[in-house]
C-alpha positions as CSV (number, residue, x, y, z in Angstrom):
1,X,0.0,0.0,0.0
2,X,1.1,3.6,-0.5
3,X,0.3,6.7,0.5
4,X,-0.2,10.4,-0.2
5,X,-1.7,13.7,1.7
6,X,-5.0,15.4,0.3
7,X,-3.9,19.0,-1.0
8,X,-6.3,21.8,-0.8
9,X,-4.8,23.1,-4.3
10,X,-2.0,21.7,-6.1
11,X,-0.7,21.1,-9.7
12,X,2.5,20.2,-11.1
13,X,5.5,18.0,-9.9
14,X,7.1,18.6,-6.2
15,X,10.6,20.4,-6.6
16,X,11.3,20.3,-2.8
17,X,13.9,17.9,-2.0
18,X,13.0,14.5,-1.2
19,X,14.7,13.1,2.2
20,X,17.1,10.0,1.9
21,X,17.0,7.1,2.9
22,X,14.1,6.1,1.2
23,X,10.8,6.5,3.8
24,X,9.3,3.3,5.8
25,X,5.6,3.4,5.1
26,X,3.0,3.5,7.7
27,X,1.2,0.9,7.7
28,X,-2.7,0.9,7.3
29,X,-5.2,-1.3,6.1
30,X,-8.9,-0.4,4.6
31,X,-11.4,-1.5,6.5
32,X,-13.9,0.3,3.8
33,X,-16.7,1.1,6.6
34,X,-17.7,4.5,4.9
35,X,-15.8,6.9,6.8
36,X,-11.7,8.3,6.9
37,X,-10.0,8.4,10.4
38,X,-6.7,10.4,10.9
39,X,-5.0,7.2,11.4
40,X,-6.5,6.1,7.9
41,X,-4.9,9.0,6.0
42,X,-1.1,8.4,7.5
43,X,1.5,11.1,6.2
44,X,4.5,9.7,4.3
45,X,7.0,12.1,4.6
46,X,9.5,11.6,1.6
47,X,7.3,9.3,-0.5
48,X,5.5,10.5,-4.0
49,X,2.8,8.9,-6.0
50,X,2.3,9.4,-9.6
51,X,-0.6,10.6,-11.3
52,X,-2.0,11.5,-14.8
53,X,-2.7,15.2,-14.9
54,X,-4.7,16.5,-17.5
55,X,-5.8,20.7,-18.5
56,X,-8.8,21.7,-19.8
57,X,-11.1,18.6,-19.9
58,X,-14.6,17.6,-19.8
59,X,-15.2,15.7,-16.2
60,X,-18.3,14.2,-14.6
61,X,-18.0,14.2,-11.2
62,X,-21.7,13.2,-9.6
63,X,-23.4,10.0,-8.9
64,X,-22.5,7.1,-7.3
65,X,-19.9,5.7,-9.4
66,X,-17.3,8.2,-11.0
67,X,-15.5,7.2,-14.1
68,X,-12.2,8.9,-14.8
69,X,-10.4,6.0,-16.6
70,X,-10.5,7.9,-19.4
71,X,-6.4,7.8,-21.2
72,X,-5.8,11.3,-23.5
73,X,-3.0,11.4,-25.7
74,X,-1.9,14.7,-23.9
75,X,-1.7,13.2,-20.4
76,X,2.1,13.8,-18.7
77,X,2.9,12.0,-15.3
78,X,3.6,14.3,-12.5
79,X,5.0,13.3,-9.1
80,X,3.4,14.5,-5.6
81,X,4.1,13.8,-2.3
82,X,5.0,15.2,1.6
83,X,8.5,16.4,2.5
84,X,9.4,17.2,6.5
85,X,9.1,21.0,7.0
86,X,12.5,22.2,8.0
87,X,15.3,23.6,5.5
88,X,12.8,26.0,3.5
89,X,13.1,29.3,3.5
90,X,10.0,29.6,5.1
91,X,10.3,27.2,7.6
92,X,10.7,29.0,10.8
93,X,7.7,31.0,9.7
94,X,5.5,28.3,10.5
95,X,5.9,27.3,14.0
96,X,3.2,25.0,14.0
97,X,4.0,23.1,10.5
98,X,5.4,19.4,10.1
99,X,5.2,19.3,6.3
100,X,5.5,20.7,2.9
101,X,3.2,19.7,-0.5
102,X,3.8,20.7,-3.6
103,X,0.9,23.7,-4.5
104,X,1.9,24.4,-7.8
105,X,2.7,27.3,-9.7
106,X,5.8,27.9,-7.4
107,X,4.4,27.5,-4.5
108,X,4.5,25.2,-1.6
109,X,1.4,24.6,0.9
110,X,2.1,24.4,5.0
111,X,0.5,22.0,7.0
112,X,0.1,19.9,10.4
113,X,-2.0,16.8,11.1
114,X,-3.5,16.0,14.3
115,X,-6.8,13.4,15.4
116,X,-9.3,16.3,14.4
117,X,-8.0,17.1,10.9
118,X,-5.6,18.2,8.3
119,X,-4.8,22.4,8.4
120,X,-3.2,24.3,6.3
121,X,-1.2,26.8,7.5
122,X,-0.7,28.6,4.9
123,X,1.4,28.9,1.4
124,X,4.8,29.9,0.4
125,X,6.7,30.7,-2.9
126,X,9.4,27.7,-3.3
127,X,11.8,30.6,-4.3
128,X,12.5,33.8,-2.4
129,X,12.0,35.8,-5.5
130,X,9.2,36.6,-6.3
131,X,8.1,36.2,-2.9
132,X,4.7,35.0,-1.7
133,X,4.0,34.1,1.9
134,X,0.4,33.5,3.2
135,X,0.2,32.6,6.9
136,X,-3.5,32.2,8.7
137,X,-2.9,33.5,12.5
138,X,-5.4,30.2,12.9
139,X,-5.1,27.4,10.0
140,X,-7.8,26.1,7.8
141,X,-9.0,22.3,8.8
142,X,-9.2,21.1,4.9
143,X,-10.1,17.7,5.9
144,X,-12.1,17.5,9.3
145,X,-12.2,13.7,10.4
146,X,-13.6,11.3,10.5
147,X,-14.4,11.7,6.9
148,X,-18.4,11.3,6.6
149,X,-21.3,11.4,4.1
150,X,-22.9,14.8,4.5
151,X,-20.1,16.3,6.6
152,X,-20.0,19.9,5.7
153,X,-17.5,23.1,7.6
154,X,-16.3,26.5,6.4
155,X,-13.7,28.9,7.7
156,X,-12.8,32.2,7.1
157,X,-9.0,32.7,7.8
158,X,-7.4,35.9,7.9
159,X,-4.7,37.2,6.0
160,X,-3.4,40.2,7.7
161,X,0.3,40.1,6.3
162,X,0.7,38.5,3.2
163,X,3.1,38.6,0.7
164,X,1.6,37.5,-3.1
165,X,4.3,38.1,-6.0
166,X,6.3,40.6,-3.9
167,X,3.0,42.7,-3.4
168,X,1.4,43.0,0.3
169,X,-1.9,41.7,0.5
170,X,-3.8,41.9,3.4
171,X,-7.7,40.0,3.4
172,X,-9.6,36.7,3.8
173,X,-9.6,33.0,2.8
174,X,-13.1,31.7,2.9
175,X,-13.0,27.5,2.2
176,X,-16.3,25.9,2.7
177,X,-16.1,22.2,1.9
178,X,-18.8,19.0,1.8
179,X,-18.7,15.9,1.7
180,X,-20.6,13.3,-0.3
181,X,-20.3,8.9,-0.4
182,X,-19.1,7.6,-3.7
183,X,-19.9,4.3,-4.1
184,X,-16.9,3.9,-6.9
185,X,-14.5,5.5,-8.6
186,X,-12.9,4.4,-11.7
187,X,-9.2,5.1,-13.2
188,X,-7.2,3.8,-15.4
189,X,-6.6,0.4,-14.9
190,X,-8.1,0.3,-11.4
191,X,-10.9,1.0,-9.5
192,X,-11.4,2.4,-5.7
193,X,-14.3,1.6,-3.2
194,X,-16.3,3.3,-1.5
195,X,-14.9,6.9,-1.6
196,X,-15.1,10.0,0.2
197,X,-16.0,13.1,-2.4
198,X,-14.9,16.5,-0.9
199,X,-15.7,19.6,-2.9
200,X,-13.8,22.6,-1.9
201,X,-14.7,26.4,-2.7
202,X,-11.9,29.2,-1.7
203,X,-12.7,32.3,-2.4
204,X,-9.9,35.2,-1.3
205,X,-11.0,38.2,-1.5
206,X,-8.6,41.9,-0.5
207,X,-9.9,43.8,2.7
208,X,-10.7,46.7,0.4
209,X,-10.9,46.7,-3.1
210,X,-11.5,44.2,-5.9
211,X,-10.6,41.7,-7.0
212,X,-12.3,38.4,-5.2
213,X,-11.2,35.3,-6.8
214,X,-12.8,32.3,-6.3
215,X,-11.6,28.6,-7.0
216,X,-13.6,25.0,-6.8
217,X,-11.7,21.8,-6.5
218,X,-13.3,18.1,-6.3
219,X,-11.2,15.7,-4.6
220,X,-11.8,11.9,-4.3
221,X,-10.2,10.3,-1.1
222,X,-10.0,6.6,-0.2
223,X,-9.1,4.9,2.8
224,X,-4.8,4.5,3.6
225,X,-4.5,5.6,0.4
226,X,-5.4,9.7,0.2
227,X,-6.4,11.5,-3.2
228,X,-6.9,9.1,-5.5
229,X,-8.5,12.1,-8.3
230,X,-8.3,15.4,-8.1
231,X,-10.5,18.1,-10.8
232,X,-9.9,21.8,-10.7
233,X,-12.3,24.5,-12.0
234,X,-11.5,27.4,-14.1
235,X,-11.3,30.8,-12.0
236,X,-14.3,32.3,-10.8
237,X,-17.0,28.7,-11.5
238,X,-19.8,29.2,-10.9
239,X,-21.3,25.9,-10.6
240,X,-20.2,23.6,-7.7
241,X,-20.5,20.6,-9.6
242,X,-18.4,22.0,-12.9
243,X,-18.2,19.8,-15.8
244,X,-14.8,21.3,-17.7
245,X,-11.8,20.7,-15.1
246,X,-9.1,23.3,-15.9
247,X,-6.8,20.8,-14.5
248,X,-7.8,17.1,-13.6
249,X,-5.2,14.5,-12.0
250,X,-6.1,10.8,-11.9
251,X,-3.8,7.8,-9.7
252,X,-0.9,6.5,-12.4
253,X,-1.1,3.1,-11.5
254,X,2.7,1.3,-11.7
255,X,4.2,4.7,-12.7
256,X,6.0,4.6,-9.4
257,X,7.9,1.1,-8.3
């Protein structure tokens, strides 16, 4: 079995350093009872997983079974996973962090896991120049456990000394997130069941002026196992259940021995 931590937002492959040796895996077994504990979403530090990421694609992501086995000619493989929090730049910025994930776009999300759920504690650029650094004074639980059918939380974090692209930025994070049963989810080449569906909506908005951007993700979690798919809206979606992923990311199963 292998293993990989949920992301609020993330695309592209992890350029932080991996940690040698090579990790010992937690171990964990599904038990497939309908619900994600903390212990059944164990945090890897130095391990990756592969996955098929795909832009700008048409995606159906309601009902009871999900398909997503779909192979494109333009698919690349990109690799993901946790690093220990500790020789960034940023590190001693985040008192409270324990690990590092890949956000894409140069940028590196903060968090710490504990028996009530995964927080982000905010973002950083992977570089010092440009700069961005994002740090909530209290962090955002992305993934409240256990994981449940009809679970639903929101948060609004504060931003009151931000950094974005060398610009200060001072405003608000609002994530709300819900939770649905999937009864299925297909791949390619495999297929994962039951799963827990989480759709997340941020929306950051400036503490005066415009403009508010807002984001949807849908993320497809299974038991010892973590995000198994991940679909990303265009800026600004209007629709929670979108049906054109600007960016979609399925498990690459044997890309990674």
């Amino acid at each position: 079995m292998r293993y990989l931590v949920i992301l609020l937002a993330a695309c592209g492959v992890n350029q932080t350093p991996q940690p040698m040796p090579v990790p010992t895996l937690p171990s964990c077994t599904p038990n497939r009872d309908g619900m994600i504990t903390a212990d059944e979403l164990p945090i890897a530090l130095g391990a990756q997983l592969d996955y098929y990421a795909s832009t700008n694609v048409a995606v159906a992501l309601t009902g009871k079974v999900i398909d997503l086995s779909a192979e494109r000619a333009s698919d690349t493989v990109v690799a993901l996973g946790p690093v220990a929090l500790g020789a960034q730049w940023y590190a001693a910025m985040f008192p409270a962090g324990q690990f590092v994930v890949d956000a894409g776009s140069g940028l590196d999300g903060i968090y710490h896991q504990d028996g009530q759920a995964l927080w982000l504690d905010g973002t950083a650029s992977q570089a010092m120049s440009p700069k961005t650094l994002v740090r909530y004074p209290d962090p955002i639980a992305v993934v409240r456990f256990p994981v449940v059918d009809g679970a639903a939380y929101s948060t609004t974090a504060q931003i009151p000394d931000g950094v974005i692209s060398d610009l200060p930025f001072i405003g608000t994070d609002k994530v709300d997130i819900d939770v649905t049963a999937v009864d299925r989810l297909d791949v390619p080449y495999v297929e994962f069941s039951p799963v827990m569906r989480l759709r997340t909506h941020v929306v950051r908005a400036p503490s005066t002026g415009t403009p508010t951007v807002g984001k949807r993700t849908t993320i497809l979690l299974f038991e010892c196992f973590g995000e198994v798919a991940r679909a990303e809206s265009k800026q600004d979606e209007p629709t929670a259940d979108f049906t054109t992923a600007a960016y979609l990311r399925r498990f690459a199963l044997g890309e990674t021995p």
